[in-house]
BADRENNU-665993 format. One record per residue (C-alpha): residue in one letter; x, y, z. Coordinates in Angstrom, 1 decimal, padded with zeros to 4 digits. Example, Ala and Ser with C-alpha at 12.3 -4.5 7.8 and 13.67 -1.06 7.14 Angstrom:
REM residues 2
+------+--------+--------+--------+
: segu :     px :     py :     pz :
+------+--------+--------+--------+
:    A :  012.3 : -004.5 :  007.8 :
:    S :  013.7 : -001.1 :  007.1 :
+------+--------+--------+--------+
***
This chain:
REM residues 360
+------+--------+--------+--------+
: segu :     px :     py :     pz :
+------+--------+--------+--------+
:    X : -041.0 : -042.7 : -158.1 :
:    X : -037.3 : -043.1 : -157.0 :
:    X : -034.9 : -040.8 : -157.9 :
:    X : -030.7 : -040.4 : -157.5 :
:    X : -028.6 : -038.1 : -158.5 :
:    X : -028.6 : -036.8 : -162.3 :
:    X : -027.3 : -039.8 : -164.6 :
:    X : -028.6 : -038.5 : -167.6 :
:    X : -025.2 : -036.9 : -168.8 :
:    X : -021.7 : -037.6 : -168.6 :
:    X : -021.2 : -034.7 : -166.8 :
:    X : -023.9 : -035.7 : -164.1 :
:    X : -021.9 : -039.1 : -163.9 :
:    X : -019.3 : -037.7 : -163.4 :
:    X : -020.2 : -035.3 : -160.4 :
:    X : -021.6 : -038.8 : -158.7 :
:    X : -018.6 : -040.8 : -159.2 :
:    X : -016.6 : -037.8 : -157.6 :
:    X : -018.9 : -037.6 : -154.3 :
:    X : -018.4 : -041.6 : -154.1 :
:    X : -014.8 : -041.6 : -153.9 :
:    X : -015.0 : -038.5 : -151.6 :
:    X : -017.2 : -040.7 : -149.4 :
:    X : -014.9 : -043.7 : -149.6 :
:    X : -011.7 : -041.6 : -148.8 :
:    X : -013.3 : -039.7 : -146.2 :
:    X : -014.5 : -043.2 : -144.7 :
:    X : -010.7 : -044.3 : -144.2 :
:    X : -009.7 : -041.3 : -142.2 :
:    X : -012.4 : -041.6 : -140.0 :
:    X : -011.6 : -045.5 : -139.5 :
:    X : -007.8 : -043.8 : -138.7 :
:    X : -009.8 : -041.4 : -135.7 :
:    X : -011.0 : -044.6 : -134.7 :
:    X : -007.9 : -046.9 : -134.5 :
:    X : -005.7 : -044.5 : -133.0 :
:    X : -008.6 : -043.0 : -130.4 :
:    X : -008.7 : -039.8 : -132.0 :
:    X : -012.4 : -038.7 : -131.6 :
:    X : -012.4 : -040.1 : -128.6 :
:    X : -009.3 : -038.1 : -127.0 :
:    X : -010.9 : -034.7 : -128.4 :
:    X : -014.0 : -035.3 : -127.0 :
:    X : -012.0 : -035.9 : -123.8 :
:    X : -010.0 : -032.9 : -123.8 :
:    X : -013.0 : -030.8 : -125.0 :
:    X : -010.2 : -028.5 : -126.7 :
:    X : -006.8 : -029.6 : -128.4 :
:    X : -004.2 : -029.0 : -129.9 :
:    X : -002.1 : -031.4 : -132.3 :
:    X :  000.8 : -031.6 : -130.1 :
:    X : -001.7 : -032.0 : -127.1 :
:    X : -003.5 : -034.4 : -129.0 :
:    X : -000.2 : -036.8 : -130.8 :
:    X :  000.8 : -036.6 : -126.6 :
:    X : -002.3 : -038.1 : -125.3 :
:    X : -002.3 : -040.6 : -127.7 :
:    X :  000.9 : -041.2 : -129.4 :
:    X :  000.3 : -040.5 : -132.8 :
:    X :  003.3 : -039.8 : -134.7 :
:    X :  003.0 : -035.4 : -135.2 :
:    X :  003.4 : -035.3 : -138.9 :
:    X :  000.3 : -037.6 : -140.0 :
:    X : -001.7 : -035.8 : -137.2 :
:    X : -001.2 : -032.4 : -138.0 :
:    X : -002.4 : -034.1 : -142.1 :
:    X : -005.5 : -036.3 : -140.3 :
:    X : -006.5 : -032.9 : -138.3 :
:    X : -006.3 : -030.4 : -141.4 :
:    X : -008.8 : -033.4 : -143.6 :
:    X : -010.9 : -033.6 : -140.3 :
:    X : -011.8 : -029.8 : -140.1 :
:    X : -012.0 : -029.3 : -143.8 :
:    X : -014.7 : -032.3 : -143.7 :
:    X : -016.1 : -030.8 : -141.1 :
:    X : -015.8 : -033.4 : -138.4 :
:    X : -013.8 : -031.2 : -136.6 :
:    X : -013.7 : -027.5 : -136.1 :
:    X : -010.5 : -025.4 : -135.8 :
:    X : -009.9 : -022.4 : -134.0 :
:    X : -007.6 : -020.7 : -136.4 :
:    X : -005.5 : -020.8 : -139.5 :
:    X : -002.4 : -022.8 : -138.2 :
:    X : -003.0 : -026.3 : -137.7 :
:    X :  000.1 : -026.7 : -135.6 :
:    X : -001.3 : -024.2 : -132.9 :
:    X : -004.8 : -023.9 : -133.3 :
:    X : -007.1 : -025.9 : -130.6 :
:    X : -009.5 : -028.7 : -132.5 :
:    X : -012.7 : -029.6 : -131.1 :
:    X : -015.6 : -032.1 : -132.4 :
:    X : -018.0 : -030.8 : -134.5 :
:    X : -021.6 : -031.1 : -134.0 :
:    X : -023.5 : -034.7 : -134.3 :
:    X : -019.8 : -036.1 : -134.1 :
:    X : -020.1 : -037.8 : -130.8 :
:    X : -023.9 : -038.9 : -131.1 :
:    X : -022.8 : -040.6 : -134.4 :
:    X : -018.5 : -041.8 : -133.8 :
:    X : -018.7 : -042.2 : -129.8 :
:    X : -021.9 : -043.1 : -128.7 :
:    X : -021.9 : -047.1 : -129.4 :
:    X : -025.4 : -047.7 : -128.5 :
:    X : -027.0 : -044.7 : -129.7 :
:    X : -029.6 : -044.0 : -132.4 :
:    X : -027.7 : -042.3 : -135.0 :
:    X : -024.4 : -044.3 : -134.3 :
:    X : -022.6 : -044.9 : -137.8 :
:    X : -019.1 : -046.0 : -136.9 :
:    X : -019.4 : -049.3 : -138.7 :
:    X : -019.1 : -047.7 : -141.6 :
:    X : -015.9 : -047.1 : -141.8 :
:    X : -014.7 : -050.4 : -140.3 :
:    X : -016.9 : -051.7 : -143.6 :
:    X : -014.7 : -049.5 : -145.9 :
:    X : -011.5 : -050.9 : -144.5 :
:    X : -013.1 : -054.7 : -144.3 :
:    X : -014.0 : -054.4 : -148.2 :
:    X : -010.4 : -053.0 : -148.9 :
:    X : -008.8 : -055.7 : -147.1 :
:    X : -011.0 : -058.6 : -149.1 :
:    X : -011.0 : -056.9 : -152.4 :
:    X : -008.2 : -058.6 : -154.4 :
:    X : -010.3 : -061.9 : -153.3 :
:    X : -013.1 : -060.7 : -154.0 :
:    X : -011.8 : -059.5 : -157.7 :
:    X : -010.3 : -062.7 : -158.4 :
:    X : -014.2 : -064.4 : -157.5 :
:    X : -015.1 : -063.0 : -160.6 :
:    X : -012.8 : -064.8 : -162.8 :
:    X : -013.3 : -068.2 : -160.9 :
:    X : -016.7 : -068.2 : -159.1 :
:    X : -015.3 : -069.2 : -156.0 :
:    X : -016.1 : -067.6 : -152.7 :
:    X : -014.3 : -065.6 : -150.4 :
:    X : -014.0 : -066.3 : -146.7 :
:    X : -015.7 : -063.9 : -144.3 :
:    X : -012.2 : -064.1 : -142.3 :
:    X : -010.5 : -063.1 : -145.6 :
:    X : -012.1 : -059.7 : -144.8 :
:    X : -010.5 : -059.1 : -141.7 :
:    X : -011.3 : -058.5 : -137.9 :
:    X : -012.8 : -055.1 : -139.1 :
:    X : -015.7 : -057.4 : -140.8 :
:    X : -016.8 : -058.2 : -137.4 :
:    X : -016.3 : -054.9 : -135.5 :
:    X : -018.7 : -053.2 : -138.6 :
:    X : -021.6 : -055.6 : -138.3 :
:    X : -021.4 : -055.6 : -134.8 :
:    X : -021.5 : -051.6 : -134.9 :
:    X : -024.2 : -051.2 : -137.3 :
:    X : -026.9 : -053.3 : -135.5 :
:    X : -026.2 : -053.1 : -131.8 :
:    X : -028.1 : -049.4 : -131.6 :
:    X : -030.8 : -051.3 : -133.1 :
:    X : -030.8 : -054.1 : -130.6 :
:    X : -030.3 : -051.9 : -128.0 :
:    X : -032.9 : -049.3 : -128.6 :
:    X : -035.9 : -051.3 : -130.7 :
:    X : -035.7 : -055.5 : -130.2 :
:    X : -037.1 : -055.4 : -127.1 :
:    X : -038.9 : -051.5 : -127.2 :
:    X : -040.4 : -051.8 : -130.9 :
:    X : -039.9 : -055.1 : -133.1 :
:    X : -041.0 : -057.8 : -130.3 :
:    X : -044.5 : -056.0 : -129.4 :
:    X : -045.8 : -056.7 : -132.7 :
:    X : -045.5 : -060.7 : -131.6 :
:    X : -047.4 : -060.2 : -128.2 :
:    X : -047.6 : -064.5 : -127.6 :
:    X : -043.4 : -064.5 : -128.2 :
:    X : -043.1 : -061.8 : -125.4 :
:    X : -045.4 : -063.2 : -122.7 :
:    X : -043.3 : -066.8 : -123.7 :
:    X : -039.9 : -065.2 : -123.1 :
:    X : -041.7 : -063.5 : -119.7 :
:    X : -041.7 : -066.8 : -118.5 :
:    X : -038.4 : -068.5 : -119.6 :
:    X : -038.3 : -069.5 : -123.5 :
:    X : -035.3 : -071.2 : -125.1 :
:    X : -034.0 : -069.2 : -127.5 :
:    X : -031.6 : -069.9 : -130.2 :
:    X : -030.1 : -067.0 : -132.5 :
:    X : -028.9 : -067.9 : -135.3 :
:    X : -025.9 : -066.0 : -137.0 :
:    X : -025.4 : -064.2 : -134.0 :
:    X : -022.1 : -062.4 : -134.8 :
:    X : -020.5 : -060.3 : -131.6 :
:    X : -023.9 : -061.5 : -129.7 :
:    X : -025.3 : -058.5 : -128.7 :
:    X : -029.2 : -059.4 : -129.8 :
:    X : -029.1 : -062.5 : -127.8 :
:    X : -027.2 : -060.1 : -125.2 :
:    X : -030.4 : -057.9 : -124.8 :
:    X : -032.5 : -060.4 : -125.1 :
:    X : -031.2 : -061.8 : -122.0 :
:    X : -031.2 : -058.2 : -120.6 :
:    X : -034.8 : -057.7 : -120.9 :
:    X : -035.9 : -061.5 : -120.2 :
:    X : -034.3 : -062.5 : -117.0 :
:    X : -036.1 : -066.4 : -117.3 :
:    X : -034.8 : -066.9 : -120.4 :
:    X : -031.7 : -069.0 : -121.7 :
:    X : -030.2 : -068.2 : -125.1 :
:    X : -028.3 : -070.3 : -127.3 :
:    X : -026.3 : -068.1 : -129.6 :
:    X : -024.6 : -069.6 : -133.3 :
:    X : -022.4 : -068.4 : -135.7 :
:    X : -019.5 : -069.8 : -137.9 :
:    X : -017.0 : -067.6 : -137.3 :
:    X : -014.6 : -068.1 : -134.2 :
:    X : -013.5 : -064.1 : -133.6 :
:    X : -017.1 : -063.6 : -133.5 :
:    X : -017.8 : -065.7 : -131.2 :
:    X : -015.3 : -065.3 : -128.8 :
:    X : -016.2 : -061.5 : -128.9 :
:    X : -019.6 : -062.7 : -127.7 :
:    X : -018.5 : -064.5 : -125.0 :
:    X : -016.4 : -061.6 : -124.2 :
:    X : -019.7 : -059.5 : -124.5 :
:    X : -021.9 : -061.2 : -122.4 :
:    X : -019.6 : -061.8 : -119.6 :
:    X : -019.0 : -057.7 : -119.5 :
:    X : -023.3 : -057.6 : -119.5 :
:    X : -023.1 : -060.2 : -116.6 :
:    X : -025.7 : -062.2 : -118.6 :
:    X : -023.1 : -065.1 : -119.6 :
:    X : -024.4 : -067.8 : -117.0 :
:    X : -027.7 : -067.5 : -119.2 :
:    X : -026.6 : -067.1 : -123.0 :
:    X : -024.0 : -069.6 : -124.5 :
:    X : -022.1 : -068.9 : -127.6 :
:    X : -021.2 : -071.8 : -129.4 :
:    X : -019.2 : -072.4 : -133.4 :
:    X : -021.7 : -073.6 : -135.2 :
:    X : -023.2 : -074.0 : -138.8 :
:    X : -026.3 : -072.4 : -139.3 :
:    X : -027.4 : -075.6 : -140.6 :
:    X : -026.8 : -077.4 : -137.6 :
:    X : -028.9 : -075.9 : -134.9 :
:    X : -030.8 : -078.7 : -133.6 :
:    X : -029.7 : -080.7 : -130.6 :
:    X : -031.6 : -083.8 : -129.6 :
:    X : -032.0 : -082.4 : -125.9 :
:    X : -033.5 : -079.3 : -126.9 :
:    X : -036.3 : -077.5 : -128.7 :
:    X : -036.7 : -073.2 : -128.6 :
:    X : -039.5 : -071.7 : -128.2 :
:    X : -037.9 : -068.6 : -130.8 :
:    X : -035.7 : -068.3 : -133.2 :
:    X : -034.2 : -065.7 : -134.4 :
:    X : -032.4 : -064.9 : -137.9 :
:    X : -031.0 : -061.2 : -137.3 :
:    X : -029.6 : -059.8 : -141.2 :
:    X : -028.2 : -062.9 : -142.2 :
:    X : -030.6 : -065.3 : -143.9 :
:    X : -029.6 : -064.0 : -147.1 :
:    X : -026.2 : -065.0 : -146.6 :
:    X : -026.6 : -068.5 : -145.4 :
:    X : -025.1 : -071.0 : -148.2 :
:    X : -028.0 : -073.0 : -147.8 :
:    X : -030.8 : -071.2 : -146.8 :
:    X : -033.3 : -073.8 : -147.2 :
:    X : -031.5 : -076.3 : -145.2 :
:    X : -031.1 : -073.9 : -142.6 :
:    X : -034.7 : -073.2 : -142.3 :
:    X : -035.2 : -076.9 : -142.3 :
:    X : -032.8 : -077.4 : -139.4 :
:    X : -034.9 : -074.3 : -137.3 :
:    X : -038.3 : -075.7 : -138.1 :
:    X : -037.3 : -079.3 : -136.5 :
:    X : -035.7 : -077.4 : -133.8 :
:    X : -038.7 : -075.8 : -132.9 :
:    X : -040.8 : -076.3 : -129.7 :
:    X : -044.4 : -076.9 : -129.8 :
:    X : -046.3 : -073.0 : -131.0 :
:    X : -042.7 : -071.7 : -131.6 :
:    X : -042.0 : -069.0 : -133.6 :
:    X : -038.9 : -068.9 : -136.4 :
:    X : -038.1 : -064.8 : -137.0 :
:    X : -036.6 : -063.0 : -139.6 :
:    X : -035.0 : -060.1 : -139.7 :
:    X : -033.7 : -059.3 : -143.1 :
:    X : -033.2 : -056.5 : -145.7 :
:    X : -036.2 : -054.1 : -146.8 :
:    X : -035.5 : -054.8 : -150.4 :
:    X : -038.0 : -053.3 : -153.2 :
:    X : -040.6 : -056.0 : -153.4 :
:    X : -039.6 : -056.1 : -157.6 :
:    X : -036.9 : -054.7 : -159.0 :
:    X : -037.1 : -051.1 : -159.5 :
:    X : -034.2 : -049.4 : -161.5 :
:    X : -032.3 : -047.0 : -161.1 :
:    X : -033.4 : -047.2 : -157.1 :
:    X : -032.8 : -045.1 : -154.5 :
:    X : -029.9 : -044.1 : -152.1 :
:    X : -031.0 : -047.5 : -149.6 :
:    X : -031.8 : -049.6 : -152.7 :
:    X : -028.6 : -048.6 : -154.3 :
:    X : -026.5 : -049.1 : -150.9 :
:    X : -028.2 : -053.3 : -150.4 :
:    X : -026.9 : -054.2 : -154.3 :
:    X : -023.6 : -053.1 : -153.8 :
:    X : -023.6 : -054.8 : -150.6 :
:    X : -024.5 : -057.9 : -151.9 :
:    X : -022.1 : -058.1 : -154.4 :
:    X : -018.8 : -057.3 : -152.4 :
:    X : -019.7 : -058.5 : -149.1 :
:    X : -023.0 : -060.8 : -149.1 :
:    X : -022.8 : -063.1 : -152.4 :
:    X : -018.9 : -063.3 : -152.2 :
:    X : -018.8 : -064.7 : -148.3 :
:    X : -021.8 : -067.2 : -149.1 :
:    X : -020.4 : -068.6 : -151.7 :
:    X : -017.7 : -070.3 : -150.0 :
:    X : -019.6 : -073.3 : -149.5 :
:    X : -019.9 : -076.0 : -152.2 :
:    X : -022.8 : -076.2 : -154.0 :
:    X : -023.6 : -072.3 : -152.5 :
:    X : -027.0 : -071.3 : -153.4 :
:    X : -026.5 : -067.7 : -151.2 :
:    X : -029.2 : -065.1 : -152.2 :
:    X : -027.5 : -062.2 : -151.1 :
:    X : -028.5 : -058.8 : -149.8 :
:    X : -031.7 : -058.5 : -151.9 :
:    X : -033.8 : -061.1 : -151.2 :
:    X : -037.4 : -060.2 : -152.0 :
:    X : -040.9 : -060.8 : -149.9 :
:    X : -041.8 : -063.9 : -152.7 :
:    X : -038.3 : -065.2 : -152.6 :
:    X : -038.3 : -065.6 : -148.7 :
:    X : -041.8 : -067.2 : -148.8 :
:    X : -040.6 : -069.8 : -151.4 :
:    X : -038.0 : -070.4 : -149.1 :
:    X : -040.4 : -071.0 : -146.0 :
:    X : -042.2 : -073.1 : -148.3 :
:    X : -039.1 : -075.3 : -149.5 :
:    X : -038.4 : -075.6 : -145.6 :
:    X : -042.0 : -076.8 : -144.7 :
:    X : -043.4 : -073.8 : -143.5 :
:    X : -047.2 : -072.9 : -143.5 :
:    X : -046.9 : -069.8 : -144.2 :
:    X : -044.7 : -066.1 : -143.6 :
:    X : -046.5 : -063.2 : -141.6 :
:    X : -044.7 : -059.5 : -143.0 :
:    X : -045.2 : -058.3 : -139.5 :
:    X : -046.2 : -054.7 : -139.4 :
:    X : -042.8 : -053.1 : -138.0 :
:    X : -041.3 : -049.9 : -139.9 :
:    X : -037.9 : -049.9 : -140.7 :
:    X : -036.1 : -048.1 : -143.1 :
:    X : -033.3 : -051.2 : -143.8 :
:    X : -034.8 : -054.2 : -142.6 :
:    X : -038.4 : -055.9 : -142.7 :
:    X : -039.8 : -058.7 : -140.4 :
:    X : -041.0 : -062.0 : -141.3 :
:    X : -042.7 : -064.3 : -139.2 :
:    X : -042.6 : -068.0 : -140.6 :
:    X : -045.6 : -070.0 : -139.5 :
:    X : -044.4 : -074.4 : -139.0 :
+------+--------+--------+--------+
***
């Protein structure tokens, strides 16, 4: 059984209500560390002080000595006295592992950039409500990009090639030899990036709609010296097949249930599809039926869905987005709309996402 905190009286409520907007508020200052290189200059110095720290990185003295004080009394940073105008600040534990280190496990520092994305979008997103229309994934800002690019890359990095592909043993020994690969919704690129990494035959076709993201791929893949092998191209997800080429995998990495059109952009990947390919999806570990109230993972995918996912994929006309939670029997019936045989759950553990394999 699920559980949350206590909602069974007002006072209960209340107390949750509280720790959200602690959460959110707290969520902007970090994004401010970020910006300004704030973490990263302690970490530097080891030791600092604020008028060390506004000289190394030009932070105006007054909102520093303010950002410093919220830091330590969050506990992102310690303090080495009572006067935050002399005392020497240092990080806190699990602050670099989670703020600094891009590609490592517990990295969360696209959670902030979410924070700041939403805040930027939300009088669009408001408005939606009144007149159904959709709001532009560019309407949320370049921090849109830097969060989803943040939040997955560790993943990429540390379980694509370690964890997820093993449990499809005839896709690995077909990239081991050179596959064509197409990955769809790419974003800043870095899954086809480590694809390309770890498979030095392959060639990867990477697709997204949004230009920024795309030329942060390119940008990407040149800095990983695998840009002779991956291209990065504009593209609907819907238009993914070229007459000259057919991929032996294809990948939907967390954006499925965003597409517009979801069924024509399986449609599009299963005619794309070389001989004994194999179409992959990557998307939310929803509840497999509504379960309510749900817990603190459940709870996080709703609200996702309805200021981020549904908003974004409704721009389209004629939109039929699912948004963040779309279920195991939803998925199938959009495999079978598409023409697939069937959907494989493939036995990968993963506390946000599950992994379907769709059968042509």
């Amino acid at each position: 059984m699920t559980t949350i905190e206590d909602t069974t009286t007002a006072e209960g409520l209340a107390g949750r209500l509280f720790t959200a907007a602690l959460g959110v508020a707290e969520l902007f200052t970090i994004r401010l560390g970020q910006v300004h290189g704030l973490y990263r200059a302690v970490d530097d110095a080891g030791s600092t002080t604020a008028a060390e720290l506004s000289a190394a990185t030009g932070v105006e003295p007054r909102y520093l000595q303010e950002w410093l004080q919220s830091q330590a009394i969050s506990g992102l940073l310690t303090v080495d006295g009572p006067d935050i105008g002399s005392a020497p600040f240092a990080l806190a534990p699990g602050v670099r592992q989670t703020l600094l280190e891009e590609t490592g496990p517990f990295y969360s520092g696209g959670l902030p950039a979410i924070a700041a994305a939403v805040g930027r979008a939300f009088p669009h997103v408001e408005a939606a409500f009144t007149t159904g229309a959709g709001v532009p994934y560019v309407d949320y800002g370049p921090e849109a990009v830097t969060a989803q690019a943040a939040l997955n890359r560790p993943a990429y990095v540390n379980s694509l090639v370690a964890d997820w592909l093993p449990a499809l043993p005839d896709v690995q020994a077909r990239l081991a030899a050179g596959a064509q690969v197409a990955d769809v919704g790419t974003g800043a690129g870095w899954s086809a990036i480590e694809l390309a990494k770890a498979y030095p035959a392959v060639r990867v076709d990477g697709y997204d709609n949004d230009e920024d993201s795309i030329s942060r791929a390119r940008r990407n893949a040149a800095e990983h010296g695998v840009s002779d092998r991956v291209d990065f191209e504009v593209r609907d997800i819907g238009e993914i097949t070229a007459p000259d080429t057919r991929y032996e995998l294809i990948t939907f990495f967390e954006c499925l249930h965003d597409v517009a059109h979801p069924v024509d952009a399986l449609v599009a990947a299963r005619r794309a599809l070389a001989p004994g390919g194999t179409v992959l999806v990557m998307d939310e570990n929803v509840d497999e039926t509504l379960v309510a109230p749900g817990d603190a993972v459940q709870r996080f995918f709703a609200a996702a869905s309805v200021i981020w996912c549904t908003p974004q994929g409704r721009v389209d006309t004629g939109s039929e987005v699912i948004g963040a939670v779309l279920r195991p029997a939803r998925l199938r019936e959009l495999a079978a709309e598409a023409g697939f045989r069937s959907v494989d759950v493939l036995p990968i553990e993963h506390p946000f996402w599950r992994f379907y394999r769709l059968n042509p």
